[in-house]
C-alpha positions as CSV (number, residue, x, y, z in Angstrom):
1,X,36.4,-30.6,-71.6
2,X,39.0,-28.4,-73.7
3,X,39.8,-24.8,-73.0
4,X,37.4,-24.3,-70.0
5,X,37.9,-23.2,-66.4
6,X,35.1,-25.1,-64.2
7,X,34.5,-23.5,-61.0
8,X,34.0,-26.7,-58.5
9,X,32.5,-26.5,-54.9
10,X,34.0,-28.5,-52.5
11,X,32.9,-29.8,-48.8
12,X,32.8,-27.1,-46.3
13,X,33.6,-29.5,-43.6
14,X,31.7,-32.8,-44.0
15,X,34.2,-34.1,-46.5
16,X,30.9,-36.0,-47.8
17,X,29.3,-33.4,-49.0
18,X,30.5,-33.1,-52.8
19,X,28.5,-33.8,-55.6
20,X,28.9,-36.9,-57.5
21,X,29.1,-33.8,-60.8
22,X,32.2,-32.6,-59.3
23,X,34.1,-35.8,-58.2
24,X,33.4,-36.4,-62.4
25,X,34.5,-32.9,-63.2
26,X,37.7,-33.2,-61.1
27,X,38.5,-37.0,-62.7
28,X,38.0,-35.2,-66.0
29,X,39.9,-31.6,-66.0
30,X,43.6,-31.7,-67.1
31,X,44.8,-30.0,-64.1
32,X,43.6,-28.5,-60.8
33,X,44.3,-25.1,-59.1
34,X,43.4,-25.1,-55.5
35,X,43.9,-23.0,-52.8
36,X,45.9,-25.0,-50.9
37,X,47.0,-28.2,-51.9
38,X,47.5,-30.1,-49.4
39,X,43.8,-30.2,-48.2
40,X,42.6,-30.7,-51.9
41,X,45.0,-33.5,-51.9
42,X,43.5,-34.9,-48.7
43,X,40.2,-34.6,-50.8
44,X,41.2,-36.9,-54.1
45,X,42.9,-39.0,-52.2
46,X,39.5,-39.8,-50.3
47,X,37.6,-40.5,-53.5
48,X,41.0,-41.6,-55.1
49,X,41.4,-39.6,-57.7
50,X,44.8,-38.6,-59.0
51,X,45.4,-35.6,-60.8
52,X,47.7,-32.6,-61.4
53,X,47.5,-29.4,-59.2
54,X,49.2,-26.1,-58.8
55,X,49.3,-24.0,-56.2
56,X,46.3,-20.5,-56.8
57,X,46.3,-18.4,-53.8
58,X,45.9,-15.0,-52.6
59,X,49.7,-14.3,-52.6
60,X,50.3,-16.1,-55.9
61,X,47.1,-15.4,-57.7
62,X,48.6,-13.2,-60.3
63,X,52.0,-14.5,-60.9
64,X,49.7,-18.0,-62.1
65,X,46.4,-16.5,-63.5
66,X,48.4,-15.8,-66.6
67,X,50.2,-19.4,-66.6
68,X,46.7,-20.9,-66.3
69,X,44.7,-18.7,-69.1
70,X,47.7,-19.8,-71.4
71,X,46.9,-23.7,-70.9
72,X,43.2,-23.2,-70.9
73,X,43.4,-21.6,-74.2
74,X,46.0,-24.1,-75.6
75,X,43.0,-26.4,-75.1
76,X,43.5,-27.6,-71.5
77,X,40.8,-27.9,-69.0
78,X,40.8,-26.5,-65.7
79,X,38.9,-27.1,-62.2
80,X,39.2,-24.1,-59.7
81,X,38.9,-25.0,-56.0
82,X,38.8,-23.8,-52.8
83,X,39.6,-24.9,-49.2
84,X,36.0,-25.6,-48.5
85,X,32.7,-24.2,-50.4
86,X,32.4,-22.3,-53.4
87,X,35.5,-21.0,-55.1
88,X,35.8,-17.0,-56.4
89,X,33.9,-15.8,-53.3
90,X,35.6,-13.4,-51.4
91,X,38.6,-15.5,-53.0
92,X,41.3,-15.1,-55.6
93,X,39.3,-17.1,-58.2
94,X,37.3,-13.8,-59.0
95,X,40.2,-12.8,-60.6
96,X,40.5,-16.3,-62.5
97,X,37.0,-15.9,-64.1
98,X,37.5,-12.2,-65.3
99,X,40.6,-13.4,-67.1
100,X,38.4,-15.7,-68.6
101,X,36.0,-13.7,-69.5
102,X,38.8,-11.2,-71.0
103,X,40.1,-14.3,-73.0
104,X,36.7,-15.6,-74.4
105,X,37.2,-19.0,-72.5
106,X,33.8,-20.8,-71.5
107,X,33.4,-20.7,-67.4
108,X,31.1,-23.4,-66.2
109,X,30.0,-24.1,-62.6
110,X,29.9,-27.2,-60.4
111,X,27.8,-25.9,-57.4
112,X,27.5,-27.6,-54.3
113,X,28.1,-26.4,-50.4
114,X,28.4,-22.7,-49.4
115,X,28.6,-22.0,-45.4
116,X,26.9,-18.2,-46.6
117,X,23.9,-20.1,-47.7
118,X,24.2,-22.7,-45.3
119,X,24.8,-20.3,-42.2
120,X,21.4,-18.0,-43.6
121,X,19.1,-21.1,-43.6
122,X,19.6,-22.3,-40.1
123,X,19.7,-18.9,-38.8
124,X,16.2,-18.7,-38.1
125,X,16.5,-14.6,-39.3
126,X,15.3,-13.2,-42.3
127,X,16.1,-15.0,-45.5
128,X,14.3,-13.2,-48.4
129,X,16.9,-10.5,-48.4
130,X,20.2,-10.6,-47.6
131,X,24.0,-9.3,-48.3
132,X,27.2,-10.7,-47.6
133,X,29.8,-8.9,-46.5
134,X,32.9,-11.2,-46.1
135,X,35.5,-10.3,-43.8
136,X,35.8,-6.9,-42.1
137,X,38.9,-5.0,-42.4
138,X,41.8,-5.7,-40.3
139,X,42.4,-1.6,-41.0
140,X,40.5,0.1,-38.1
141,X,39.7,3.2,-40.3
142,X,38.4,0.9,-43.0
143,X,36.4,-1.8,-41.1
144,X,34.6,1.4,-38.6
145,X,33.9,2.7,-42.3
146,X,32.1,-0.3,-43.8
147,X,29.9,-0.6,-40.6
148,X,28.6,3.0,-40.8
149,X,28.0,2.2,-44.5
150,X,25.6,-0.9,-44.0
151,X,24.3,0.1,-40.8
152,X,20.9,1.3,-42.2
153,X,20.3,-2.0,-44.5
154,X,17.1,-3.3,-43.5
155,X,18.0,-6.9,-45.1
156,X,20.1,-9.6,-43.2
157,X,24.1,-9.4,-43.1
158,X,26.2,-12.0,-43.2
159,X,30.1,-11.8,-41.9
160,X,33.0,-14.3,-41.5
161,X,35.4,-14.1,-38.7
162,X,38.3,-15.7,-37.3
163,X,38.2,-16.6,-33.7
164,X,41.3,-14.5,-32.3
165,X,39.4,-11.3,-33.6
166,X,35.7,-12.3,-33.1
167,X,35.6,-10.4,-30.1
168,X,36.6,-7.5,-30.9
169,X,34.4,-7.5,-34.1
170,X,31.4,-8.2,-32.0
171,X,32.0,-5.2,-30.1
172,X,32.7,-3.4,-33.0
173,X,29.4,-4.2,-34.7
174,X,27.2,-3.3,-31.0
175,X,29.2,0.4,-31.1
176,X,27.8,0.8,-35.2
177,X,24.7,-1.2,-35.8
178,X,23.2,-1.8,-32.2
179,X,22.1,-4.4,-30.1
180,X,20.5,-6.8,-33.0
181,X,19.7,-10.6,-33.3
182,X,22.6,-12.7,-34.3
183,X,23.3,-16.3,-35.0
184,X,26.9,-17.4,-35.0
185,X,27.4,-20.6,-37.1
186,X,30.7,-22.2,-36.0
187,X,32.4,-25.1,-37.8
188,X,29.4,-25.8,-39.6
189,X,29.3,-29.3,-41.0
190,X,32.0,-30.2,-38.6
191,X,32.0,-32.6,-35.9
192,X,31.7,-29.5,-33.5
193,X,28.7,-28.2,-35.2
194,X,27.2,-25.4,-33.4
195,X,24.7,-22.4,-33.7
196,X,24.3,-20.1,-31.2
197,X,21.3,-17.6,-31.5
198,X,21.4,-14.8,-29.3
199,X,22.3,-11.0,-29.7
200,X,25.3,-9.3,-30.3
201,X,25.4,-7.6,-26.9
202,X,24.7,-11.4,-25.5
203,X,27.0,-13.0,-27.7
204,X,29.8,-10.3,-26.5
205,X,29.4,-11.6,-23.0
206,X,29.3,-15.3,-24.0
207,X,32.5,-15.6,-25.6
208,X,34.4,-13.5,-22.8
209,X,34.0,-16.2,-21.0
210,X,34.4,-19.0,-23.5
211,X,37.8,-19.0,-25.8
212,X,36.3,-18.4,-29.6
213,X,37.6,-21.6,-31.6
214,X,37.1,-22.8,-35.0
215,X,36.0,-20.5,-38.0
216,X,32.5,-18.4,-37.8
217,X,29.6,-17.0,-39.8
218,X,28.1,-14.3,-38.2
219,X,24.0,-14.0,-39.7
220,X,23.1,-10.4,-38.1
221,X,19.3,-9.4,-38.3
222,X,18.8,-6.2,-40.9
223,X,17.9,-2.9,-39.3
224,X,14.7,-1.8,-37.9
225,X,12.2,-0.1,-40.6
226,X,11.0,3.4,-39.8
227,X,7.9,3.8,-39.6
228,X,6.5,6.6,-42.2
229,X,3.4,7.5,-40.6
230,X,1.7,9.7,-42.9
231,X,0.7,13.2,-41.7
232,X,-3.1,14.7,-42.1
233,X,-4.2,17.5,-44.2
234,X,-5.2,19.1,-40.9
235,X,-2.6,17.9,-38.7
236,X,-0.1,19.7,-41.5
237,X,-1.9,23.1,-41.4
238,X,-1.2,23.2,-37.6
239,X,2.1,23.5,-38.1
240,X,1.6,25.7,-40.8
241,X,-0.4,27.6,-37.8
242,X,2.4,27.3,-35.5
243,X,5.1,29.0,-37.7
244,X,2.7,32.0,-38.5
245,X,2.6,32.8,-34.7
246,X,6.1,32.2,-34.8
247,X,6.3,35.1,-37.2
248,X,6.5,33.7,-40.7
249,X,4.7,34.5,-43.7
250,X,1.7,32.1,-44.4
251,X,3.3,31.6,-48.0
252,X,6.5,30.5,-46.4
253,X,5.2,28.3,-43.5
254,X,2.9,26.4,-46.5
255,X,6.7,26.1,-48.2
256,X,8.0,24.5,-44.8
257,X,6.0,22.2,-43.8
258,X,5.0,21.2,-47.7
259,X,8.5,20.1,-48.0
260,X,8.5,18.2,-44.0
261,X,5.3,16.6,-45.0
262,X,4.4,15.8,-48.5
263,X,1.5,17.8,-48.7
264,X,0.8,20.8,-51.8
265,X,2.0,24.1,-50.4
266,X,-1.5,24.9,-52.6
267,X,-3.5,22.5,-50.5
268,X,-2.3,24.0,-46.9
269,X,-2.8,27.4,-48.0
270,X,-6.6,26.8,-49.4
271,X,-7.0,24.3,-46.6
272,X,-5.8,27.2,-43.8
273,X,-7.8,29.8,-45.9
274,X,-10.9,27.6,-45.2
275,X,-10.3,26.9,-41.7
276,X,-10.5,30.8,-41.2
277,X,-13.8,31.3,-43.1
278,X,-15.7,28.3,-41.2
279,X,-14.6,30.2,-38.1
C-alpha cells in the first residue's frame, strides 16, 4: 500500500454501513486523515482497529496537505475520511487529491454510502438527471446569485442544509425557483430516519411550526420544460400579413418573423406571394 492516498467512504449514520473493503483499507494504510477525529475514532474503535490519525479539515486543510503529500511520497500510505459518506465532496479532500495528482501519487477509491445518492433514490423525483449543489451561501448576494443561475435546469437539484437556516433557505428557493416538488431527507440512516415529500411552499409552512433538527438533504424537482410548439408555414405568413398592415416592407416583415419562427424568409415571401395569386 506504499505512496498512495485512498479515498475511504464511511457510514453516513448507520455506523453499519461500511464496506468490509474499507475496514481492510483502514487496518492497512499507515496513517489516517479525518475530518474530525474524534468521530473516526468512535468508528475504529467499533470495529477495533487502532491506527494513527491527524487532524484534515477545512481550517487546517492547507497547513497539512503539504505534511501529508511528503509522507505519501516517502512511501507511506494514506486513507482520507470524512465525518460520514464520501470524502472530497463539497470537502477539503478535493484539495488532497489535486495535490496528488500534482505529485504523481496513485489515488484509489473505497466507495460506499453517500446521503446525495442516497437522498435522490428515495426521493421519488427524477433520477436520470441530476446536479448537486452542496450548500448555499451564507453571503446573501452570493446564494440569491446561485439560485437565479440554476433556476432554469430542467434536471433534479440536490442541496444540504443545516437546520437553524433551513427556513430561511426554503423561502429563499420559493422567491427564485417557484413552487416545485421537494423531498427533504433528514438524518438519513439515523434512528430518526425521515423523508418528507411535499413542496417547497408546503414544506415552508411545515417547519414553521415544527423546530428543524438534525442535518438535511433537500431533492428539489428540475424546472418545467417549455413547450416549443412549432409554428405553420401559414400560421407564419399571417404575421408576416400583420406587420405589412402595420406598415412594414414585405421584405422586412419575412426578416421578422423568419428570425421569431424558424421558417426561410424565402419560403414566407413565395408562400405570401402565392397566397395573393390564388386569391
Amino acid at each position: 500500500m506504499a505512496g498512495c492516498l485512498y479515498v475511504v467512504a464511511t457510514p453516513i449514520g448507520n455506523i453499519s454501513d461500511i464496506t468490509l473493503r474499507a475496514l481492510d483499507t483502514l487496518k492497512e494504510v499507515d496513517f489516517i486523515a479525518a475530518e474530525d477525529t474524534r468521530v473516526t475514532i468512535k468508528l475504529l474503535n467499533k470495529y477495533e482497529i487502532k491506527k494513527k490519525i491527524i487532524s484534515y479539515h477545512e481550517h487546517s486543510a492547507k497547513e497539512c496537505a503539504d505534511g501529508i503529500i511528503e509522507r505519501i511520497l516517502n512511501g507511506e500510505s494514506c486513507a482520507i475520511v470524512t465525518d460520514a459518506g464520501m470524502p472530497c465532496i463539497s470537502d477539503p479532500g478535493e484539495l488532497l487529491v489535486k495535490l496528488c495528482y500534482e505529485n504523481n501519487i496513485t489515488v484509489k477509491v473505497v466507495p460506499g454510502a453517500s446521503a446525495v445518492v442516497s437522498a435522490l433514490a428515495i426521493s421519488g423525483l427524477n433520477t436520470s438527471r441530476f446536479a448537486f449543489e452542496g450548500f448555499l451561501s451564507v453571503t446573501k448576494k452570493q446564494r440569491f446569485e446561485h439560485l437565479k443561475n440554476i433556476a432554469n435546469y430542467t434536471h433534479t437539484l440536490i442541496f444540504y442544509e443545516a437546520p437553524h437556516k433551513l427556513i430561511a433557505t426554503l423561502k429563499d428557493m420559493l422567491e427564485y425557483l417557484g413552487d416545485r416538488k421537494i423531498s427533504i431527507c433528514r438524518e438519513l440512516t439515523k434512528v430518526y430516519e425521515e423523508v418528507i415529500r411535499t413542496t417547497i411552499s408546503g414544506a415552508i409552512s411545515y417547519y414553521e411550526n415544527k423546530t428543524p433538527r438534525g442535518e438535511y438533504v433537500l431533492v428539489i424537482e428540475g424546472a418545467k420544460q417549455k413547450e416549443n410548439k412549432e409554428i405553420t408555414i401559414e400560421d407564419a405568413v399571417k404575421q408576416v400579413l400583420t406587420l405589412i398592415e402595420q406598415g412594414e416592407k414585405p421584405t422586412n416583415a419575412c426578416k421578422i418573423v423568419a428570425k421569431e419562427t424558424g421558417h426561410k424568409k424565402s419560403d414566407l415571401y413565395s408562400t405570401m406571394q402565392e397566397n395573393f395569386k390564388s386569391k
